[in-house]
C-alpha positions in Angstrom: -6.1 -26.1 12.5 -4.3 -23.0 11.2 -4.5 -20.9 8.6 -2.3 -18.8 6.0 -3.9 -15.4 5.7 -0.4 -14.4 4.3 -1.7 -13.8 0.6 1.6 -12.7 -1.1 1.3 -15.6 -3.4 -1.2 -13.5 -5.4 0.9 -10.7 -6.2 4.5 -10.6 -7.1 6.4 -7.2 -7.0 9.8 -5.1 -7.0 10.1 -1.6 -5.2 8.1 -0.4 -2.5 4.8 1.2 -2.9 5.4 5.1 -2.5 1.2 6.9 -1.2 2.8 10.1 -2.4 0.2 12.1 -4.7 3.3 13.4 -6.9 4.5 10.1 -8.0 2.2 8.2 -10.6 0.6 5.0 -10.7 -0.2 3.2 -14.0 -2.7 0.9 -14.7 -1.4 -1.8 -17.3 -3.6 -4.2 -18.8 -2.9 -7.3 -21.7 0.2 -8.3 -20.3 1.9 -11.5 -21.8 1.1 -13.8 -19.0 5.2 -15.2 -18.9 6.2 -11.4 -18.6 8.3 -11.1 -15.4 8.7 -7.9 -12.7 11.6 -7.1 -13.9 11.2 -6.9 -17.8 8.3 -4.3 -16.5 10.1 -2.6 -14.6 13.2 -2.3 -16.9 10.8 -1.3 -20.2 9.6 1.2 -18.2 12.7 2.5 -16.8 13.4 3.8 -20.2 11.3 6.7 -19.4 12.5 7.6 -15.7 13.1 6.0 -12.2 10.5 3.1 -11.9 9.6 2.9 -7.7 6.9 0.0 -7.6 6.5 -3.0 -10.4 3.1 -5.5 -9.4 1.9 -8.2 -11.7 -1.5 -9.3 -9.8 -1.7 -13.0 -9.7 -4.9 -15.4 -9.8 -5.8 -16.6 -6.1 -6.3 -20.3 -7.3 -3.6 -20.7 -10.0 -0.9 -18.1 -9.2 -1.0 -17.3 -12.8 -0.8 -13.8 -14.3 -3.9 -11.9 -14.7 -2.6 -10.0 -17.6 -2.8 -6.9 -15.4 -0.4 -4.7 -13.6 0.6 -1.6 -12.2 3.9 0.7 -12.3 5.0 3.3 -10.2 7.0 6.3 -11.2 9.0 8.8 -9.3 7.4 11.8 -11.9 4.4 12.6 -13.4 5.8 14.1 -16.9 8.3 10.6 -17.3 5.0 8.1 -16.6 2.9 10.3 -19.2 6.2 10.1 -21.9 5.6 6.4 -20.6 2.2 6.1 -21.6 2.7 8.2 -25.1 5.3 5.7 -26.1 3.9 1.9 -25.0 0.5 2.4 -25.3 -1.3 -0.2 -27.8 2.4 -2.0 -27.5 
């Protein structure tokens, strides 16, 4: 008997995730649930260079959550970020 442990199916992404405290992560919650990675990730590039897009998936139906995260390569373009989208 094997197993999968690989668990990517839960999470889909774009970029690589960047551990450098300069860059910022956002939290982003009350997604659509049909909004892809890459309509994330190219809203948000409005405001700078976008490293890391993650929609987090549900382990059992591989549906959206509703939440996800973006990384940015600066602080001062994620905050513009959050001025402009939030409540969006």
């Amino acid at each position: 008997m094997s197993f999968n442990t690989n668990n990517d199916y839960l999470d889909t992404k774009i970029g690589q995730f960047n551990k450098d405290p300069s860059v910022a992560t956002i939290y982003i919650g009350n997604l659509v649930y049909d909004f892809t990675e890459i309509e994330i990730k190219d809203l948000f590039e409005e405001f700078g260079y976008v490293n890391y897009v993650k929609i987090v998936k549900d382990s059992k139906t591989h549906q959206s959550t509703g939440i996800g995260f973006v990384q940015m390569a600066h602080q001062s373009h994620a905050r513009q970020a959050i001025r402009e989208l939030d409540g969006s």
